[in-house]
C-alpha positions as CSV (number, residue, x, y, z in Angstrom):
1,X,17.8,-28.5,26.6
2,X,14.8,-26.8,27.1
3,X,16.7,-23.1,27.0
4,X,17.9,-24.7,23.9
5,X,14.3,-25.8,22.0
6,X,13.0,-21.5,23.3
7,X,15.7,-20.5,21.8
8,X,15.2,-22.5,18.0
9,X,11.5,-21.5,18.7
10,X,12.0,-18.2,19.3
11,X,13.8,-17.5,16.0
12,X,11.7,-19.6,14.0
13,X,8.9,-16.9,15.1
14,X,11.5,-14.2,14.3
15,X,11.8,-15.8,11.0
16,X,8.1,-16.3,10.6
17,X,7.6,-12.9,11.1
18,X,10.3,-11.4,8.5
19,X,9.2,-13.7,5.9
20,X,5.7,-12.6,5.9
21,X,6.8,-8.6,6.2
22,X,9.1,-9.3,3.1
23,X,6.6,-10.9,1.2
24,X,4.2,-8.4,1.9
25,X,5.9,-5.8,2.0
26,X,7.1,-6.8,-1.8
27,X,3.8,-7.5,-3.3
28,X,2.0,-4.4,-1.8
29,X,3.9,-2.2,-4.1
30,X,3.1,-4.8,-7.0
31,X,-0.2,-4.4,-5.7
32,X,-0.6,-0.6,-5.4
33,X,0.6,-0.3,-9.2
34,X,-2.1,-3.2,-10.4
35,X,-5.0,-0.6,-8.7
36,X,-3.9,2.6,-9.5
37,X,-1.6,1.9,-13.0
38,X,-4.6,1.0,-15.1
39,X,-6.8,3.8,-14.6
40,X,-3.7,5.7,-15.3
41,X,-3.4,3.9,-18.7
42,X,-7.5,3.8,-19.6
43,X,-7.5,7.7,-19.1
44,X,-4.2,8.4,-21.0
45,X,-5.9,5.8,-23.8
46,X,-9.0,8.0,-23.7
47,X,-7.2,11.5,-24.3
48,X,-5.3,9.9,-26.9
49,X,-8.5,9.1,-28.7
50,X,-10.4,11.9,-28.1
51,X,-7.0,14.6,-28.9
52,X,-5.4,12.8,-31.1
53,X,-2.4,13.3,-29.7
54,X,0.0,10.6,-30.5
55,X,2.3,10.9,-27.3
56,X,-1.1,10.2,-24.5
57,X,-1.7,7.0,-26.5
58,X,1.5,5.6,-26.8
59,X,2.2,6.4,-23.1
60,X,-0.9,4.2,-22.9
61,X,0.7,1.8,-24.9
62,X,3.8,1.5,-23.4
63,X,2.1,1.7,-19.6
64,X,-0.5,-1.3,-20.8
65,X,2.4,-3.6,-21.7
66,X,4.0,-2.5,-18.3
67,X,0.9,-3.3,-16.6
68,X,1.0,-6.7,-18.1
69,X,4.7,-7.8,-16.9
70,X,4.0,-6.4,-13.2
71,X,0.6,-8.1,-13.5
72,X,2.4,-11.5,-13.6
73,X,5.1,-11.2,-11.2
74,X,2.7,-9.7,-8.8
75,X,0.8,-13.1,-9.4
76,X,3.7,-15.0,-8.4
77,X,3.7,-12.7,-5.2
78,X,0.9,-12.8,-4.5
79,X,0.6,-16.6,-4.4
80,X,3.7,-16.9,-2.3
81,X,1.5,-15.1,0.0
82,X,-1.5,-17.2,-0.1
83,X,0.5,-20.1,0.8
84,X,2.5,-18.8,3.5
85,X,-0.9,-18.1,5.5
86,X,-1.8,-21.3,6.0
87,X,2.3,-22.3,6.2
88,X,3.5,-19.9,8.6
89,X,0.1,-19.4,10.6
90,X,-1.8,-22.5,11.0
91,X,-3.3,-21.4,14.4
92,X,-4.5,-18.2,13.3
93,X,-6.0,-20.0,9.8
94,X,-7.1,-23.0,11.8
95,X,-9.1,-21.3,14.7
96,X,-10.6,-18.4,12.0
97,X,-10.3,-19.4,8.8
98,X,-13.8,-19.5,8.1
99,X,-14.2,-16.6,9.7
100,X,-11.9,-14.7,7.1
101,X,-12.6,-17.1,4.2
102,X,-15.0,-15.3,2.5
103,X,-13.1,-12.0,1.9
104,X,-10.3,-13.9,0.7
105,X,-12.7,-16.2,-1.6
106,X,-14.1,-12.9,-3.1
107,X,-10.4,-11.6,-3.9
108,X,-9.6,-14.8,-5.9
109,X,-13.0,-14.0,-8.1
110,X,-11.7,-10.2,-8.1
111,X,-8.2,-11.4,-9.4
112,X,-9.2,-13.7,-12.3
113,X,-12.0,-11.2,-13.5
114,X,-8.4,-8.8,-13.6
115,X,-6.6,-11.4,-15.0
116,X,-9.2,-12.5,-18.1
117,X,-10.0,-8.9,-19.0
118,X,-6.5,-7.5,-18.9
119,X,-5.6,-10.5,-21.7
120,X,-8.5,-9.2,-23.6
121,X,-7.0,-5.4,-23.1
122,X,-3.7,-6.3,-24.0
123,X,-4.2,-8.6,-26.9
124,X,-7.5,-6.6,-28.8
125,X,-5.7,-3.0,-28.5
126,X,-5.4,-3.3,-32.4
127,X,-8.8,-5.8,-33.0
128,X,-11.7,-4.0,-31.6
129,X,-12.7,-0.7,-31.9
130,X,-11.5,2.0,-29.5
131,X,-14.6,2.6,-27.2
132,X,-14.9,-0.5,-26.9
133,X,-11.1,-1.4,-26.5
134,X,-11.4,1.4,-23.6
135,X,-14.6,-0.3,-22.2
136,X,-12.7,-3.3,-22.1
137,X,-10.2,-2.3,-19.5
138,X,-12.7,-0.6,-17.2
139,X,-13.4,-3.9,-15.1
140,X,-9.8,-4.1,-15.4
141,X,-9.8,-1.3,-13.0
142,X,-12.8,-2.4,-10.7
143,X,-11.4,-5.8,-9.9
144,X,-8.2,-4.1,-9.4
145,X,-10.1,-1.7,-6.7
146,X,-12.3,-4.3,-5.5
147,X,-9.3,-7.0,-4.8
148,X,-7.3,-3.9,-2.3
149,X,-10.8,-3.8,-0.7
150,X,-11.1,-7.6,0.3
151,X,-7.5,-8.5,1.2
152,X,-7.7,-5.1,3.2
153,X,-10.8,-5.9,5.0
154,X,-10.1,-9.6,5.6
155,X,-6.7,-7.7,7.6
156,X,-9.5,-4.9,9.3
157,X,-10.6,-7.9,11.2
158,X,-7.6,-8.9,12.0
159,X,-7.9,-5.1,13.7
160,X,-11.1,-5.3,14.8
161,X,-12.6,-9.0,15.2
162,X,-16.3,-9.2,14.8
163,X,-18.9,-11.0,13.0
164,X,-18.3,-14.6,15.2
165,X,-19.3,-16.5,18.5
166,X,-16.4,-18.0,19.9
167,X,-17.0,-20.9,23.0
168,X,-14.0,-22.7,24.8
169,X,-11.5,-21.7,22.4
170,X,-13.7,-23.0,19.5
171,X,-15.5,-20.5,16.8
172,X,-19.5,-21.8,17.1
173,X,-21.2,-19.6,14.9
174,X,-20.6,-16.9,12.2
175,X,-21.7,-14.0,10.1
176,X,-19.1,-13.6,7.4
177,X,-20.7,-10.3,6.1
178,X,-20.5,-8.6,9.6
179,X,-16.3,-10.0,10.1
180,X,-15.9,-9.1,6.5
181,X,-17.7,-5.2,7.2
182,X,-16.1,-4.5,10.6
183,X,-15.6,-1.3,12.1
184,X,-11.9,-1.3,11.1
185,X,-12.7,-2.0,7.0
186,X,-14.1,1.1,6.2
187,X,-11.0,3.7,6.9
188,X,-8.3,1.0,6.3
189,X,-10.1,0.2,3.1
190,X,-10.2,3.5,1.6
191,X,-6.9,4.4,3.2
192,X,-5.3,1.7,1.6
193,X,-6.7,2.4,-2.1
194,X,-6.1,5.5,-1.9
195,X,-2.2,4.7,-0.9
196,X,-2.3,2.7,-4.3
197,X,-3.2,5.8,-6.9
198,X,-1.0,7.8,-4.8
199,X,2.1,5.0,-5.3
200,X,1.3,4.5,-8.5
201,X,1.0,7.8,-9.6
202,X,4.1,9.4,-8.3
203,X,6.2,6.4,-9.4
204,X,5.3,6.2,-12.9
205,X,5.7,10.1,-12.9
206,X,9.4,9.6,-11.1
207,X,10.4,7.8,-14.4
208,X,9.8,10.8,-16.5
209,X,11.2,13.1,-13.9
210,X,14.5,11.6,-14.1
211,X,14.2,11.5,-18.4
212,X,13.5,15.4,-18.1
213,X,16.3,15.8,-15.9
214,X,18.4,14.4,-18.2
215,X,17.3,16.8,-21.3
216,X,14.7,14.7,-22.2
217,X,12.3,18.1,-22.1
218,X,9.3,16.7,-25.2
219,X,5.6,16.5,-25.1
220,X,5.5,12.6,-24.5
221,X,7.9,13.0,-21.3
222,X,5.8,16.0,-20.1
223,X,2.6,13.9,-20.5
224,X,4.2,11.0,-18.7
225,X,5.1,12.9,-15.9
226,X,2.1,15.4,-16.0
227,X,-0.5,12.9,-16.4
228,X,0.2,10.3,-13.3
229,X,1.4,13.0,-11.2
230,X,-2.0,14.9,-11.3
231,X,-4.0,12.4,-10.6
232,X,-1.8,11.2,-7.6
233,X,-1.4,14.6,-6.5
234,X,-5.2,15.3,-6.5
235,X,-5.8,12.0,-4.2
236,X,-2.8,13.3,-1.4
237,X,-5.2,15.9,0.3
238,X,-7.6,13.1,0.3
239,X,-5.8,10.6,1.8
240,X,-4.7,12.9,4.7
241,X,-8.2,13.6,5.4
242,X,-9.0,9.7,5.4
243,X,-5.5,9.2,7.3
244,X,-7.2,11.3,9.9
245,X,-10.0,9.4,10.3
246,X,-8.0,5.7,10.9
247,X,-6.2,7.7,13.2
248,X,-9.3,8.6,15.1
249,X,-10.3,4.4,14.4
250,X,-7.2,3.9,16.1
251,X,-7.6,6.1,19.1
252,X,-11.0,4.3,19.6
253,X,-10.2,0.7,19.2
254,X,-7.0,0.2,19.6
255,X,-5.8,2.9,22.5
256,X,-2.3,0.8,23.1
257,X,-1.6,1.6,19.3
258,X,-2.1,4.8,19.4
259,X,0.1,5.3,22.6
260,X,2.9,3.3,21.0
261,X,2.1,5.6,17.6
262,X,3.1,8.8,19.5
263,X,5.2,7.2,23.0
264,X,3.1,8.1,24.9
265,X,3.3,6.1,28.8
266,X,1.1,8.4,30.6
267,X,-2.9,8.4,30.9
268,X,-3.3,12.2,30.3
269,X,-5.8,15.0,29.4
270,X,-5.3,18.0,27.0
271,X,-2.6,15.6,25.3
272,X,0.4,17.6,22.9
273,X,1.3,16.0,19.7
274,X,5.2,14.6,19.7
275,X,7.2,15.6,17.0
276,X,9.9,13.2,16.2
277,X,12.1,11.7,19.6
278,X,13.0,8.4,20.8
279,X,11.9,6.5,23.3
280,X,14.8,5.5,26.3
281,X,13.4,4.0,30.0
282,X,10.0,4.2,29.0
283,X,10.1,7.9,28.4
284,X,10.0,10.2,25.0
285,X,13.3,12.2,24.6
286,X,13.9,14.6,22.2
287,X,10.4,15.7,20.6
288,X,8.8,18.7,19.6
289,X,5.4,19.2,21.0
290,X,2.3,20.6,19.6
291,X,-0.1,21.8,22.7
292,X,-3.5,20.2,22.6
293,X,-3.3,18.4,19.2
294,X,-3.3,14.8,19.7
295,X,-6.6,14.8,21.9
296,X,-7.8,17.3,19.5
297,X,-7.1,15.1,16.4
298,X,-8.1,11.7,18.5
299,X,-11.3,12.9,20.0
300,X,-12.2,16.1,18.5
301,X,-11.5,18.1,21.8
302,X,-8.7,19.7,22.9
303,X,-8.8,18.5,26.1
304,X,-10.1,15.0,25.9
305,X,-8.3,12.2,27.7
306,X,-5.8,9.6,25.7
307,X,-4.8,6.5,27.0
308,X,-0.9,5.6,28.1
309,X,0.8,2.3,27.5
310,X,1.2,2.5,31.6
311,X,-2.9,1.0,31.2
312,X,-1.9,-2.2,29.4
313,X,0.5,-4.9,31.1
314,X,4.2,-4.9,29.8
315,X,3.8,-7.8,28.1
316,X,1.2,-5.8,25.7
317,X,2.7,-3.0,24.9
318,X,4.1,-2.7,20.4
319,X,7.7,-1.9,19.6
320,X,7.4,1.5,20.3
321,X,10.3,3.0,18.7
322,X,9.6,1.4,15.5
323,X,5.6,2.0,15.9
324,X,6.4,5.6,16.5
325,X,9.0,6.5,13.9
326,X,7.1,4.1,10.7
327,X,3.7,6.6,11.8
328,X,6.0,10.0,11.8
329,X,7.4,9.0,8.5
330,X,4.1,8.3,6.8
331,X,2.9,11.7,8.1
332,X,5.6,13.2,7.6
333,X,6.2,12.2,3.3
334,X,2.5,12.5,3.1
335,X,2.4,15.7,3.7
336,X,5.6,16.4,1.8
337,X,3.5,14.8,-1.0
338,X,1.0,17.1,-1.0
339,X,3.0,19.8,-0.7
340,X,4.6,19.0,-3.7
341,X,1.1,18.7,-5.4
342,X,0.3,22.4,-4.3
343,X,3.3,24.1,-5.8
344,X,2.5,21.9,-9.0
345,X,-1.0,23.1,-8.9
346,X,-0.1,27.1,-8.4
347,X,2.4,26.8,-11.3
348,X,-0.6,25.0,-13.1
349,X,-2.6,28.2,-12.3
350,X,-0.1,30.6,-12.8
351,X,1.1,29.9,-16.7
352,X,-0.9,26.3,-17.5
353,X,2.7,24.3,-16.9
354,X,4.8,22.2,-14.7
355,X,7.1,24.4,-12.8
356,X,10.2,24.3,-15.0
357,X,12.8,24.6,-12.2
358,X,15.2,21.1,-11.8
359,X,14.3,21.3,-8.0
360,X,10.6,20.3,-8.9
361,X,11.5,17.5,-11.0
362,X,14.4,16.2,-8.7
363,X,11.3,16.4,-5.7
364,X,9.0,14.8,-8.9
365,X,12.2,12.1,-8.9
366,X,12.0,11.1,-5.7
367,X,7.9,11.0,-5.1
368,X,7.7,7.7,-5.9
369,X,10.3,6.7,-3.8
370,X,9.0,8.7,-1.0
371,X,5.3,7.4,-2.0
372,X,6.0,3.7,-1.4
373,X,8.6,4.1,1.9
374,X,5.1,5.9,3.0
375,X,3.1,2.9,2.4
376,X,5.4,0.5,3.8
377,X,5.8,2.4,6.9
378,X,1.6,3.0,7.2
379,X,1.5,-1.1,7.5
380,X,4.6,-1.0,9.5
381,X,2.4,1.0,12.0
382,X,-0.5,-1.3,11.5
383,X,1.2,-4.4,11.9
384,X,3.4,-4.0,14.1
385,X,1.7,-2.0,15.5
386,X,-1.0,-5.0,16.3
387,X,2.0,-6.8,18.2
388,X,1.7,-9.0,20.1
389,X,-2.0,-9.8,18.8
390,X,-2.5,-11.5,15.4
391,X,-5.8,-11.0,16.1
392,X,-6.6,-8.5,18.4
393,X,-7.2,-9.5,21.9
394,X,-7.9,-12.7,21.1
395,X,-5.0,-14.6,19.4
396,X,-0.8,-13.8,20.1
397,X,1.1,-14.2,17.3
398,X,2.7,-16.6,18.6
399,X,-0.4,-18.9,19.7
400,X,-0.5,-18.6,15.9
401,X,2.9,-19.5,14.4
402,X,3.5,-22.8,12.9
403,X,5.3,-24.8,15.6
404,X,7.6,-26.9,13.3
405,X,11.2,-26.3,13.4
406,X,13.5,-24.6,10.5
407,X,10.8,-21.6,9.4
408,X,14.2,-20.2,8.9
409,X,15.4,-22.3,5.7
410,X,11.9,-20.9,4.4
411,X,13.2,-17.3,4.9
412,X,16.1,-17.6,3.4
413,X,14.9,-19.7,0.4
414,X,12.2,-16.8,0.0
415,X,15.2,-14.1,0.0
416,X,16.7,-15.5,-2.9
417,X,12.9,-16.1,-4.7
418,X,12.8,-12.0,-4.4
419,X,15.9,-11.1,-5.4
420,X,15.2,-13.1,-8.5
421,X,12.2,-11.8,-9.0
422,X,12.9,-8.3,-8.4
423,X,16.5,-9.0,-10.8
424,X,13.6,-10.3,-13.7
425,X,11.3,-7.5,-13.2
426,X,13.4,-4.6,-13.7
427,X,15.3,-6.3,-16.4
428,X,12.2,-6.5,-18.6
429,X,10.9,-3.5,-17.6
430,X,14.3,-1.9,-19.1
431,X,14.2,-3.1,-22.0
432,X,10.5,-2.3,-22.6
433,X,11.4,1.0,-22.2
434,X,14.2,0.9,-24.7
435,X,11.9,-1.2,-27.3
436,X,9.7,0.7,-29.5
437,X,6.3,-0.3,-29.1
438,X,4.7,-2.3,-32.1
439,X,1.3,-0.6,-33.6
440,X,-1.5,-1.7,-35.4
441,X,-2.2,-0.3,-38.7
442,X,-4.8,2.0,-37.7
443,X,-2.2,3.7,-35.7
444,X,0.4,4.3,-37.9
445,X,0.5,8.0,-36.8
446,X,2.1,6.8,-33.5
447,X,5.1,5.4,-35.3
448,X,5.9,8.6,-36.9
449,X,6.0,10.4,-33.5
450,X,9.7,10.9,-32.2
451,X,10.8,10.4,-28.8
452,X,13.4,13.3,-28.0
């Protein structure tokens, strides 16, 4: 009986587990496009205005009533995850809820400040003026940014627990501004807002990838594809260099990470960077190394020491093979990302144009593909990565998991919520494509511009 009742309890935590990852690793995409899609839109709105060119505003036309539909769904989304918080994790939300409560407080002002001033920006485009219809969306795009930032840093202290006193298992005091401004929210932060411009730049520029590739070779697909694609392009060299520095975060703070990030078992000095491999009987197979490079990129010095997995119990240690292959995959696209950008940018030099062969705009096809399996694996690597701390040396994840049998019946309830969801999305997204996009009388021009 009591095999039994570890077994149930032991896939109710499984279950626990995969609901959360598929509900957030759902909305974060939902998420990346609400922070980087309207600054996308404002400045396509601006050139529109100040060219008047006819194809940049009613890419921002079409993009704003995008930005509306993925607006709502990711509301729904992002509920879902709200509630499964306290749900799913009553001991983690129980034992530090106050401690994390004021990020997430400032994210529900960040989101209805989005909400209230996106209505305004979709419903005055034809009533007010254009400066000040483009004024209007600017704090579309600041609560946008500033939402990322406190859902992001209310996770960096999930990373790196500060700001608290704890005493006999109980929290006694706290300083919300120092949990909410811990050593781990400053690179994930930026890390992660920068993953949304990228995201959302190379998957609205996918879409007009695929039209070109299909003949569809006019000024309004060029600008859709040119536009989003620069700007997403310009933040990949960026991001590396911020990728870099959570790396280094990581090496710091969380040393078992880090050794699960590149397999490594050993405590060694002058430490190679692996290359791809798998891990079998606790040992890397298979990897190329690089001599030097991950004490160089960990510590700044070639020959600095990095901690092994051998240093922590067992019982400690992340899925390594999963850790280790989510953080070569992210590298490895973001990089490919950026070298996409640079051929962009010497063709750009070269003759002032895209490059016009169909290799570029099949890689342009699958960016945004590529950009969100990046993101998803960079909080594979930083959730699972975690394991088997919800918070870090202080809380398991299963100390923290709601104790109550069937968690699974929630899982599979929440599979079928998504698949609607996701059936919806793209349905109305298709036909807003196909739809002409209405115009207010001052912008009649627009409806005597053809679509090729």
């Amino acid at each position: 009986m009591r095999i039994e009742l570890l077994a149930e309890s032991q896939a109710d935590l499984i279950a626990a587990r995969t609901q959360m990852a598929l509900s957030l690793g759902w909305h974060i995409v939902l998420a990346c496009l609400g922070v980087g899609m309207p600054a996308i839109t404002l400045f396509a709105e601006w050139r529109g205005h100040r060219t008047g060119d006819p194809a940049y505003r009613l890419l921002a036309r079409r993009w704003a009533k995008a930005m509306g539909v993925l607006f709502a769904v990711g509301a729904v989304s992002g509920t879902i995850l709200s509630f499964e918080m306290g749900l799913l994790w009553p001991g983690l939300m129980g034992r530090y809820g106050e401690i994390i409560g004021l990020p997430f407080a400032l994210e529900g002002i960040a989101f209805f400040i989005e909400a209230i001033f996106l209505g305004i920006y979709l419903y005055a485009w034809d009533r007010l003026p254009p400066v000040k219809h483009i004024l209007s969306g600017i704090p579309i795009i600041l609560a946008g940014v500033a939402s990322a930032f406190f859902v992001v840093a209310a996770n960096s202290w999930m990373q790196a627990p500060t700001g608290f006193t704890e005493r006999d298992g109980r929290v006694v005091t706290v300083d919300p501004w120092a949990a909410m401004f811990n050593p781990a929210t400053p690179p994930q932060t930026v890390h992660m807002i920068l993953a949304a411009f990228m995201v959302a730049g190379f998957l609205m520029a996918s879409v007009y990838a695929v039209a070109m590739l299909r003949g569809r070779r006019d000024r309004y697909h060029r600008l859709g594809l040119l536009v989003p694609f620069t700007i997403a392009a310009a933040v990949s060299p960026v991001q590396i260099l911020v990728g870099d520095w959570a790396a280094r975060f990581v090496a710091e703070h969380q040393p078992a990470k880090l050794a699960a990030m590149e397999g490594l078992f050993e405590t060694q000095s002058a430490v190679p960077l692996h290359v791809g491999g798998f891990v079998v009987d606790n040992q890397l197979h298979y990897s190329i190394e690089i001599p030097y490079l991950l004490s160089l990129l960990a510590h700044w010095n070639p020959n600095a020491e990095v901690t092994g997995l051998n240093a922590f119990p067992p019982d400690q240690w992340p899925p390594i093979n999963i850790v280790h292959w989510a953080f070569q995959i992210m590298v490895g696209i973001g990089f490919g990302l950026l070298a996409l950008g640079v051929w962009a940018a010497v063709a750009w030099w070269l003759r002032r144009d895209l490059p016009r062969t169909r290799w570029f705009l099949r890689a342009a096809a699958l960016s945004g593909i590529a950009a969100v399996v990046a993101l998803e694996c960079g909080w594979i690597v930083t959730e699972v990565g975690r394991q088997p701390w919800i918070v870090y040396n202080l809380m398991r994840t299963t100390e923290a998991v709601n104790p109550a049998p069937g968690l699974r019946w929630g899982l599979a309830l929440l599979v079928v919520v998504y698949a609607i969801l996701t059936l919806a999305t793209v349905y109305v997204m298709r036909r807003l494509a196909a739809t002409p996009v209405p115009v207010a009388p001052q912008e009649r021009d627009v409806t005597d511009y053809r679509v090729g």
